[in-house]
C-alpha positions in Angstrom: -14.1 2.2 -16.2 -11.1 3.6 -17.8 -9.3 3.9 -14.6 -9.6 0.4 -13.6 -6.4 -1.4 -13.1 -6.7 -4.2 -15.5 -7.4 -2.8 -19.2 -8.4 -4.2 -22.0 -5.2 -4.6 -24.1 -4.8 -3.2 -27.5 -3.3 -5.6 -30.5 0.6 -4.8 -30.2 2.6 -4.1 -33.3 4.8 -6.1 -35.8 7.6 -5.4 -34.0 6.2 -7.6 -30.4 6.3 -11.1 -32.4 8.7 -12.9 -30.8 10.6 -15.6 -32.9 9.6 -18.7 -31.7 13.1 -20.7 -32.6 14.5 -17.8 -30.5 12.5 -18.9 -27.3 13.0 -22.3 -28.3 16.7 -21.9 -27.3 16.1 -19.8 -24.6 13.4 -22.4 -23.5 16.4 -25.1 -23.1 18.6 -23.2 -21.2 16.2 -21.9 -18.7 15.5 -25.8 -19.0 18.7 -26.4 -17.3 18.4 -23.4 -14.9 15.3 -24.5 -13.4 16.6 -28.3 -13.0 19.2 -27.7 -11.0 17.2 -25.2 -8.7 15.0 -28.4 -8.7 17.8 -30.4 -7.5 18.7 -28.2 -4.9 15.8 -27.5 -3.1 15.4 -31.6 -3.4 18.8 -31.5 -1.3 17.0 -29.2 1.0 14.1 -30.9 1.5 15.7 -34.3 2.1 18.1 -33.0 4.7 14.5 -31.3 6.4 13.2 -35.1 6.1 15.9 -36.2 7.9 16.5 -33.7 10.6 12.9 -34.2 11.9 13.6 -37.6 13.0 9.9 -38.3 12.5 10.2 -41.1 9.9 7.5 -43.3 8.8 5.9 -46.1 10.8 6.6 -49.7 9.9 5.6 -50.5 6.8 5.6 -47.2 5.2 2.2 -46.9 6.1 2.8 -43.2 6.0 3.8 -42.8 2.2 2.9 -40.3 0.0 0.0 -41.5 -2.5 -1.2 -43.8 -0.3 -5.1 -44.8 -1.2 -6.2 -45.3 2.5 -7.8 -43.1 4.1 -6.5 -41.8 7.7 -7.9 -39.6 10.1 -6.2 -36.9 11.4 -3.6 -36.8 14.7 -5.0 -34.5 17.1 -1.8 -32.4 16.2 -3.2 -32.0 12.9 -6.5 -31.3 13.6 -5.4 -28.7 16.2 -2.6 -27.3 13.7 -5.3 -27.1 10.8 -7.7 -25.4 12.5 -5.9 -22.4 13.3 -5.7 -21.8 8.8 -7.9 -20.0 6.2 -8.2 -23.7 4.5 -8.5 -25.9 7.0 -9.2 -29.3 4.7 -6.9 -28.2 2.4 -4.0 -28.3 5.3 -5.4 -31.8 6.7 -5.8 -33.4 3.2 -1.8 -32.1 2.4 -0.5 -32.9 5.6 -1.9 -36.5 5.8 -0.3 -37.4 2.1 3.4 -36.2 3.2 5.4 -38.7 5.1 6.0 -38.4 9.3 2.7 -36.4 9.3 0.9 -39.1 11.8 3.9 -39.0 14.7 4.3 -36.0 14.3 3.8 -32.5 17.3 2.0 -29.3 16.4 5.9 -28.0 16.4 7.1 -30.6 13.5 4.2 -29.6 11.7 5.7 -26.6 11.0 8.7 -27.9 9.4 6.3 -30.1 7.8 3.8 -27.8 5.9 6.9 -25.6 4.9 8.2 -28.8 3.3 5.4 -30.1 1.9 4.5 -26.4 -0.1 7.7 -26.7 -1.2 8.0 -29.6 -2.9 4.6 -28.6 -4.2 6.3 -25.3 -6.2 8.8 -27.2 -7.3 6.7 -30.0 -8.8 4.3 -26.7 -10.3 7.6 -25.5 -11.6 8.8 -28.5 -13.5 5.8 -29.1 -15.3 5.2 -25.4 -16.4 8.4 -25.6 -18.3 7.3 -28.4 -19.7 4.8 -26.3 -22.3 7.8 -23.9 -22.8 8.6 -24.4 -26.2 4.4 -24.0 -26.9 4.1 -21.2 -29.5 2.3 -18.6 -27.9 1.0 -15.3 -28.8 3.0 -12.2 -27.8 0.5 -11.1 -24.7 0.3 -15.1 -23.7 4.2 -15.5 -23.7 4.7 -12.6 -21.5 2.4 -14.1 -18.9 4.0 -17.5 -19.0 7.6 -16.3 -18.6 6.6 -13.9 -15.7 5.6 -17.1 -14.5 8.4 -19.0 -15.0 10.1 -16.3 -12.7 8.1 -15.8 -10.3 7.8 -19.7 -9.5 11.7 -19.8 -9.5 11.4 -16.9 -6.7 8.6 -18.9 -4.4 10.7 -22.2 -4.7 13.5 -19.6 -3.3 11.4 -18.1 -0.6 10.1 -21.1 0.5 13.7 -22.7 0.9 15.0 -19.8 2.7 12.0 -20.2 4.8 12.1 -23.8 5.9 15.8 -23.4 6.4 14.9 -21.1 9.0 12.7 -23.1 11.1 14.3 -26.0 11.3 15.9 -25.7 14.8 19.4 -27.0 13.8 20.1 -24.3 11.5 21.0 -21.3 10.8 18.7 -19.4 9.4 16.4 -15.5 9.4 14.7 -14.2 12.0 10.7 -15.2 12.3 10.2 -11.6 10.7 12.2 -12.7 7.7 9.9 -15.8 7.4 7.3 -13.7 7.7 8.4 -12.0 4.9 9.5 -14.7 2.0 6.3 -15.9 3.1 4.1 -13.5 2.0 6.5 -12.5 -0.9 5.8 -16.3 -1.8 2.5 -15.9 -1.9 2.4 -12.3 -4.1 4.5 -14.1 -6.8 1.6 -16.5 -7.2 -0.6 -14.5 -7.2 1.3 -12.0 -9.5 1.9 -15.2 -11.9 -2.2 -15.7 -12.2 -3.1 -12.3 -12.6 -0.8 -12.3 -15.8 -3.1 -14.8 -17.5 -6.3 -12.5 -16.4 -8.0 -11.4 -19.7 -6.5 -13.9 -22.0 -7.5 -17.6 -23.0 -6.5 -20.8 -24.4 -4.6 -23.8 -23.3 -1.6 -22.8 -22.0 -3.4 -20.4 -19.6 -5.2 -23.3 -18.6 -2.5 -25.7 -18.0 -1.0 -23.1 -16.3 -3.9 -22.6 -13.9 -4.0 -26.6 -13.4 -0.4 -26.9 -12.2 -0.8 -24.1 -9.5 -4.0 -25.6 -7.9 -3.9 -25.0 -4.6 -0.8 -23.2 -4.1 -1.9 -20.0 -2.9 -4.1 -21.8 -0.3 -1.0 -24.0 0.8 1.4 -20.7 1.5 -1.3 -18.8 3.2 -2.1 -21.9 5.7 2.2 -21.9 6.1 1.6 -18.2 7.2 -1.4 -19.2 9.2 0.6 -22.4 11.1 3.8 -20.0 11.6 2.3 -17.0 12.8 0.2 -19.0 15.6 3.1 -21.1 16.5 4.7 -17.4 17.8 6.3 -16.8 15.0 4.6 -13.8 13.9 4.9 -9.9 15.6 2.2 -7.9 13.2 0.1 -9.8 10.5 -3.4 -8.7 11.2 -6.1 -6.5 11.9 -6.5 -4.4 13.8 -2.9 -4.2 15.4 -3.9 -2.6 18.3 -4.3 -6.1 19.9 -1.1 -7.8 18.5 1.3 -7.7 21.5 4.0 -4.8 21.5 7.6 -5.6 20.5 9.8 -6.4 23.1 12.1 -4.0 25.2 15.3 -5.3 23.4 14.2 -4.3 19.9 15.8 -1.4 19.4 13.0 0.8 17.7 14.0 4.4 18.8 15.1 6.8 16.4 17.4 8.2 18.8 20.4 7.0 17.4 20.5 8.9 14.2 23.5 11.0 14.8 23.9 15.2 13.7 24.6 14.0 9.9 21.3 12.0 9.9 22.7 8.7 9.8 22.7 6.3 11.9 26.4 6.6 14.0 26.8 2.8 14.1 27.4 2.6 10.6 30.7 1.9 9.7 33.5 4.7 8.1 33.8 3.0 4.7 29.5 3.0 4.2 29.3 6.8 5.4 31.8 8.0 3.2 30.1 5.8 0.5 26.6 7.5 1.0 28.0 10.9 1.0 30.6 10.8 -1.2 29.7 12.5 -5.2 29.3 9.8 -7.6 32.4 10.7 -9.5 34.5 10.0 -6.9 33.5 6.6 -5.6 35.5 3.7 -6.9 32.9 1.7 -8.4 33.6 -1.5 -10.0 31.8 -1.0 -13.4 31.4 2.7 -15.0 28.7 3.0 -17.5 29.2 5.8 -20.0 27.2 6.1 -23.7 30.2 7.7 -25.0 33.0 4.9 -24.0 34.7 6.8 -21.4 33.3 4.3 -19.0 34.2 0.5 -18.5 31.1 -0.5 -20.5 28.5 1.3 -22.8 25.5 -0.4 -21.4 23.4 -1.0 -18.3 22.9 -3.9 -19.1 26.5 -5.3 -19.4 27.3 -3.8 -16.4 24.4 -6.1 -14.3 26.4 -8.8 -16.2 29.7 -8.2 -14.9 28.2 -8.6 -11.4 29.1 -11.4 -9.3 26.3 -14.1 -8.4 25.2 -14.1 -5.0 27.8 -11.6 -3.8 28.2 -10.6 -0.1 30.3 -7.6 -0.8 28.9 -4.3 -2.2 29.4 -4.2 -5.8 29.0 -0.7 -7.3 28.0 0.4 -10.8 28.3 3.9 -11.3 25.8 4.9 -14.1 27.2 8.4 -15.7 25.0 11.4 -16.8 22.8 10.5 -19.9 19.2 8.6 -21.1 19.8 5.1 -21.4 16.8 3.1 -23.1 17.3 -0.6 -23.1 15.0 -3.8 -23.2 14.4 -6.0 -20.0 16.9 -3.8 -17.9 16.8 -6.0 -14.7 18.9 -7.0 -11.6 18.2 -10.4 -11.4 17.6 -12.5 -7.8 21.1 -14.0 -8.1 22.4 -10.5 -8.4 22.6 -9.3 -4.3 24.4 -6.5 -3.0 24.3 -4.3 -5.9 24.2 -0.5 -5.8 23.3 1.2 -8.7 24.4 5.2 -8.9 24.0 8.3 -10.9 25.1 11.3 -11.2 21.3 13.0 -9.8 18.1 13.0 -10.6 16.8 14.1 -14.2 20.8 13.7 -15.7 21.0 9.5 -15.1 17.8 8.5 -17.1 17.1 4.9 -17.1 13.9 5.1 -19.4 11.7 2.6 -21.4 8.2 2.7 -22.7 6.8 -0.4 -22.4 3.1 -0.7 -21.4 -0.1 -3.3 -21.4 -1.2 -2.1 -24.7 1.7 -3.4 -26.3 0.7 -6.9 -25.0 2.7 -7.1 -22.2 1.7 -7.8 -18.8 2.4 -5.5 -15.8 4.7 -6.8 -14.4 6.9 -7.0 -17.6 6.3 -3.3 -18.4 9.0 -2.2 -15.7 11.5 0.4 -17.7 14.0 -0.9 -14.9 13.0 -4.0 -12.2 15.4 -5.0 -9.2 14.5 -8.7 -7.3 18.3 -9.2 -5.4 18.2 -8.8 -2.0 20.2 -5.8 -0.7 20.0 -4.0 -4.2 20.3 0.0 -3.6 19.9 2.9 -6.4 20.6 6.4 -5.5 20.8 9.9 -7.5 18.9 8.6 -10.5 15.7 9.0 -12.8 13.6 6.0 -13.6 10.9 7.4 -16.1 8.1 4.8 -18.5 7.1 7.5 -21.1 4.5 5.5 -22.8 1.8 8.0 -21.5 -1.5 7.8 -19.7 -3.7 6.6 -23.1 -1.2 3.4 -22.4 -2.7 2.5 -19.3 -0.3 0.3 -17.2 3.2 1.3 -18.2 5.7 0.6 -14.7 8.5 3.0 -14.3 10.4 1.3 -11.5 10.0 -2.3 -10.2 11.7 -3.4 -7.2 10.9 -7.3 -5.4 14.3 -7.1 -3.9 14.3 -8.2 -0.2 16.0 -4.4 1.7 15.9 -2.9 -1.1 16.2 0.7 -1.0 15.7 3.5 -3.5 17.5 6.9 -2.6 17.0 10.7 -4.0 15.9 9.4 -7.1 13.0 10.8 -9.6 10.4 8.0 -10.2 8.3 9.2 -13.2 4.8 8.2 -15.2 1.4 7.9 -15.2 -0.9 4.8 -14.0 1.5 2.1 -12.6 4.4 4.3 -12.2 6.5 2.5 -9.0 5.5 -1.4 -8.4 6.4 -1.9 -4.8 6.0 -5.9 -5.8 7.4 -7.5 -2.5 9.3 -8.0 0.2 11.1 -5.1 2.6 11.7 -1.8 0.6 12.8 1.8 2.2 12.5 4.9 0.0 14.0 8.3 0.7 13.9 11.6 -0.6 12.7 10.4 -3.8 10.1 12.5 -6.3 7.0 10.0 -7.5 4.9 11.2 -10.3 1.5 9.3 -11.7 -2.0 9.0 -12.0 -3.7 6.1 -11.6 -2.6 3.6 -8.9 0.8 4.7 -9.2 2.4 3.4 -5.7 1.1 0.0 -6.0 1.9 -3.6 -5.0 1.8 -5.6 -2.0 5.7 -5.2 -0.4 6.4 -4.1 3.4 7.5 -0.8 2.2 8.0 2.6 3.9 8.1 5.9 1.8 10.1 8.5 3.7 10.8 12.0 2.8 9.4 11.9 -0.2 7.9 14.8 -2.5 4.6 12.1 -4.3 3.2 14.2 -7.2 -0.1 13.8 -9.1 -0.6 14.3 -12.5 -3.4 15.5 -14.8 -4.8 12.4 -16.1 -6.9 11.2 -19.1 -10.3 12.4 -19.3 -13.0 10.5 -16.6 -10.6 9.1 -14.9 -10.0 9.7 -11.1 -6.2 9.9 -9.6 -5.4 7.4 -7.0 -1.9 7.8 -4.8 -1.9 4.1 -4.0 -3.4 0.1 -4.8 -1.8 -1.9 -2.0 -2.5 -5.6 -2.6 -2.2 -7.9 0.5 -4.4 -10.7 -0.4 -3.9 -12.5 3.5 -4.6 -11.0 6.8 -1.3 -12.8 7.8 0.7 -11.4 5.1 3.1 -8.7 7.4 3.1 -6.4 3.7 1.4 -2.6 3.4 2.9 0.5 2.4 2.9 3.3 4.8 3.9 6.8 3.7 5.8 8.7 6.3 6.6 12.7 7.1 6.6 13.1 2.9 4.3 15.6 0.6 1.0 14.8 -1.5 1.3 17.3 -4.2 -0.2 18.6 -7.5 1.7 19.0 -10.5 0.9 22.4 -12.2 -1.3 20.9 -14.8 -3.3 19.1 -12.5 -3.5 22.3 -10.5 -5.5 24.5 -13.1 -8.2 21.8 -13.6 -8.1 19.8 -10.4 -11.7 20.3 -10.0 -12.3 18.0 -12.5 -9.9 15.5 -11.5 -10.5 14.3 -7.9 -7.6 12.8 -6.2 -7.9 10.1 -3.6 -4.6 9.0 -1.3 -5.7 5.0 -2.3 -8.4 2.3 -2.9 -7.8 -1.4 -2.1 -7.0 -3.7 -4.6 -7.1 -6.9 -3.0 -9.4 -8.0 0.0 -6.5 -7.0 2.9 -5.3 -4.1 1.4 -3.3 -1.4 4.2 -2.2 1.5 3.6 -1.2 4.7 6.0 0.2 8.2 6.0 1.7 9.3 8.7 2.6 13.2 9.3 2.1 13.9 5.8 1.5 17.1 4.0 -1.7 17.2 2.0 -2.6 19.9 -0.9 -5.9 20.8 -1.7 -6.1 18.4 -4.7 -7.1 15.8 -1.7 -11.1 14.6 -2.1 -12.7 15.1 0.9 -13.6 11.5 1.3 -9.9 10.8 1.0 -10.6 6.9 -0.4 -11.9 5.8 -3.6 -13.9 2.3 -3.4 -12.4 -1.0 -5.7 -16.0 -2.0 -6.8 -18.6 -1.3 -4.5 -18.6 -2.8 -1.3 -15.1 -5.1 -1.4 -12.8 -5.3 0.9 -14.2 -2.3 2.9 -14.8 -3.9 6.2 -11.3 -5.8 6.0 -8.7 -3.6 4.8 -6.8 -1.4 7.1 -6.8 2.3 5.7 -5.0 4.9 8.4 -4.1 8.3 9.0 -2.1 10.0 11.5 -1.2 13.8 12.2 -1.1 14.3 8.7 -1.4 18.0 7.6 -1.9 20.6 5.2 -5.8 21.8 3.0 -6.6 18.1 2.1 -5.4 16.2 5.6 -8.9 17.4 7.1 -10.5 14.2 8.5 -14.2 15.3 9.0 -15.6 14.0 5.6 -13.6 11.4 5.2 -14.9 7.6 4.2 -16.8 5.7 7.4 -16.1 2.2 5.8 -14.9 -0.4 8.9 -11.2 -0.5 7.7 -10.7 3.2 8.2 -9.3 4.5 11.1 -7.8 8.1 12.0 -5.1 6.9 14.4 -4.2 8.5 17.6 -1.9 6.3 19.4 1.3 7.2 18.9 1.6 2.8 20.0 -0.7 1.9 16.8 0.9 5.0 14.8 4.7 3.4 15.4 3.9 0.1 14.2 4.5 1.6 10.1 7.3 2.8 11.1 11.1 1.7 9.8 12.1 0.5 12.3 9.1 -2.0 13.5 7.1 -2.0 10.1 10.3 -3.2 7.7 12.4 -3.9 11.0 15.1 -1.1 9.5 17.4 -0.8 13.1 18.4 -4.3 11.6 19.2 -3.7 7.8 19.1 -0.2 7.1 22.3 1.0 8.6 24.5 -1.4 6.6 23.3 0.8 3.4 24.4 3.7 4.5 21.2 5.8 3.7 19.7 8.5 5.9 16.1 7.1 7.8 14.2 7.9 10.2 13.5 4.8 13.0 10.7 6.4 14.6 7.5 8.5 14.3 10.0 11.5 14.7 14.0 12.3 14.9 
């Protein structure tokens, strides 16, 4: 159907053949790149092989490779069984050195190691087809890959450098999190290759055998070993946080931010644009430090602890692969309001690119912040996938900004993401993606879309009932834009349908117009992922909030504990008391203020 999320892409022009000595070159550098992030994590993992003090038994007996064939420890067995892939997990875990001596607790460390080295092996050898020559739709796939593999080998580090117990590492909900933002790359990186054919999609698909299935049994080992608060469902019997989280929204002070946030953030957040000294100003007409957006990412320090401010001044700015890189953390990105800072591009799957490269502006460093700005993809609804606004960054946040297009407009891709007071306007699956994200005080418009098709608010994508990932839409506004208005009836709207098997989704004390189908939820294709996604609504409000013909599928719930209700909240859903009031922006930590 027209409105299904993967179209069939129309031949790009002229202009999208890319010159294959160009990628040659840029083949050999990211050559380099990706060797020493190799060599790294290989520093990493070594140090994990030592610390375990589990070595091999005499002999080597225990070596990787080895042809004989050894049963399982009772350890493994009882550590396997609690996975999705259960002889998967014993077949991997026999083959990796200090697996037979060692306790359900090492095993941990262990499987987290051994996934590793597994990415970083896939990532090796899928730069070795780089300088293949590939067709323009091909090529896009294969360097989304490239990245997203370079960002799994990075969650997965970050990951077992938390869990071993002599270091310093997150908390078990930020393991929780790289893990499942681990798995969404991979599984971002295959859906690239879905509609297209040849060898390099299949060599591709060969050298990430397996991989999903080894992160999710990682999720599955870590979240029964205690390390997990809220993965599945239903959550009403996961046990309640405990009485030192700090999960009240009680300490938002008068101004509406939180009062233990610090003089020099405050006056950031509510300070005019003009005035802040930011390090880099962007200005088309020279007045600034730079001309471009795209110098001014440039000038940003790598892996920077320190805010680092680029102040974007009034005006449309339309350039090519506009992205804050994962290296890039800590940056803030302001404008002068919305609809007067326009980052816009135009960019869509009918161009030959994949989704995931469509994004008129992406953002994957952790901590990355934009405020008082438009993000727009204007390559209309006939264009099908065309992404205004991609963020993967780890707390990112996105504040008082206009998000604007059609099908695809905002890619919540992964990890923890807070919006606030922001406008969203699409179509078609236009808040989709598979990041722990709450959506706060915002005004969510739909738009009159192509003929036939049916609008849809949201596509959530968790793929694993461990992944701790969902959006959850909180005290905002579901409403029509004017031109959906005067022909609504022919355009149902439905607040989301699930795109992958685990798919959750909730709105929480929501206004809803009258645009709002009665059965509130569209199905995927028929009967999937019905009885096992987790679809809720609570106190919502407003003509279409009306919960009496709503969908009876197994996943939906109206929820009426405030308990079960509190669990999308910012402060236990993306664990905001923690992160949040660092950035300065205005949230709510509870149900209500």
């Amino acid at each position: 159907m027209a409105y299904d999320r993967l179209q069939p892409s129309q031949p790009g022009g002229s202009t999208q053949q890319q010159n294959h000595e160009e990628h040659k070159a840029r083949s050999n550098k990211r050559k380099i790149v990706i060797l020493s992030v190799i060599a790294v994590t290989m520093i990493i993992v070594s140090a994990v092989c030592a610390g375990l003090v589990i070595g091999l038994r005499d002999g080597g007996a225990d070596s990787i490779g080895t042809q004989v064939r050894r049963k399982p420890t009772q350890a493994i067995s009882k550590t396997c069984s609690k996975t999705r892939f259960p002889t998967l997990c014993v077949n991997s875990l026999l083959e990796f050195p200090g697996s037979l001596t060692a306790n359900e607790q090492d095993l941990v460390h262990i499987s987290f190691n051994m996934t590793l080295q597994h990415f970083s092996k896939a990532l090796y050898t899928t730069t070795s087809i780089s300088n293949v020559q590939m067709d323009p739709r091909v090529r896009s796939a294969y360097d989304d890959c490239l990245e997203l593999l370079e960002d799994s080998v990075d969650s997965l580090s970050r990951s077992l450098s938390s869990v071993i117990p002599s270091q310093e590492g997150g908390s078990t909900q930020d393991v929780m999190t790289w893990l499942s933002a681990a798995l969404t790359y991979h599984d971002t990186c295959t859906e690239g290759f879905e509609g297209v054919s040849g060898t390099v999609r299949d060599q591709v698909t060969d050298k990430l055998k397996d991989l999903s299935e080894l992160v999710s049994n990682c999720l599955s080992i870590f979240a029964a070993s205690g390390g997990d608060d809220f993965a599945g469902v239903p959550i009403q019997n996961r046990r309640l946080l405990s009485s030192d989280d700090d999960l009240s929204g009680e300490s938002i002070d008068e101004e509406n931010f939180p009062k233990w946030l610090g003089r020099k953030e405050r006056e950031l957040l509510s300070t005019p644009a003009s005035a802040i000294q930011a390090d880099v100003i962007v200005s088309k007409d020279g007045k600034g430090t730079v001309k471009t957006i795209s110098e001014a990412i440039k000038k940003a320090p790598e892996h920077s602890n320190r805010r680092f401010i680029i102040y974007v001044m009034a005006g449309r700015y339309e350039e090519d692969n506009l992205k804050v890189g994962r290296k890039k953390t800590n940056l803030m990105i302001i404008g002068d309001g919305k609809g007067k800072t326009v980052i816009a591009g135009r960019k869509s799957v009918s161009d030959d690119f994949t989704t995931f490269h469509t994004a008129a502006f992406a953002a994957t460093g952790s901590g990355f912040i934009a405020r008082d700005m438009t993000f727009e993809n204007y390559a209309g609804p006939a264009k099908h996938q065309a992404v205004a606004l991609r963020i993967g960054a780890d707390h990112g946040v996105v504040y008082r900004c206009n998000i604007i297009g059609y099908q695809d407009t905002l890619y919540v891709h992964s990890n923890r993401q807070f919006y606030r007071e922001c406008d969203i306007y699409g179509t078609v699956d236009f808040i989709f993606g598979n990041a722990a994200v709450v959506i706060q005080n915002c005004d969510i418009y739909t738009r009159k879309p192509m003929a036939s098709q049916k609008n849809t608010v949201t596509a959530q994508n968790r793929k694993d009932p461990n992944q701790n990932t969902g959006i959850s839409i909180h005290k905002s506004r579901i409403l029509p834009t004017p031109d959906l208005t005067a022909s609504k009836a022919n355009f149902p709207t439905y607040l989301g349908r699930p795109w992958k098997m685990y798919s959750r989704t909730v709105f929480m004390l929501t206004y809803m117009g009258d645009h709002i189908h009665p059965k509130g939820w569209l199905e995927w294709n028929g009967n999937f992922a019905l009885d096992t996604l987790y679809y809720g609504e609570y106190k919502n409000n407003g003509p279409g909030a009306a919960v009496g013909q709503r969908v009876t599928w197994a996943g939906y719930r109206v929820i009426t504990s405030d308990t079960e209700a509190s669990k999308f909240t910012v402060a236990q859903f993306i664990y905001g008391s923690s992160w949040l009031p660092s950035t300065g922006v205005a949230f709510m930590a509870g149900l209500q203020v």
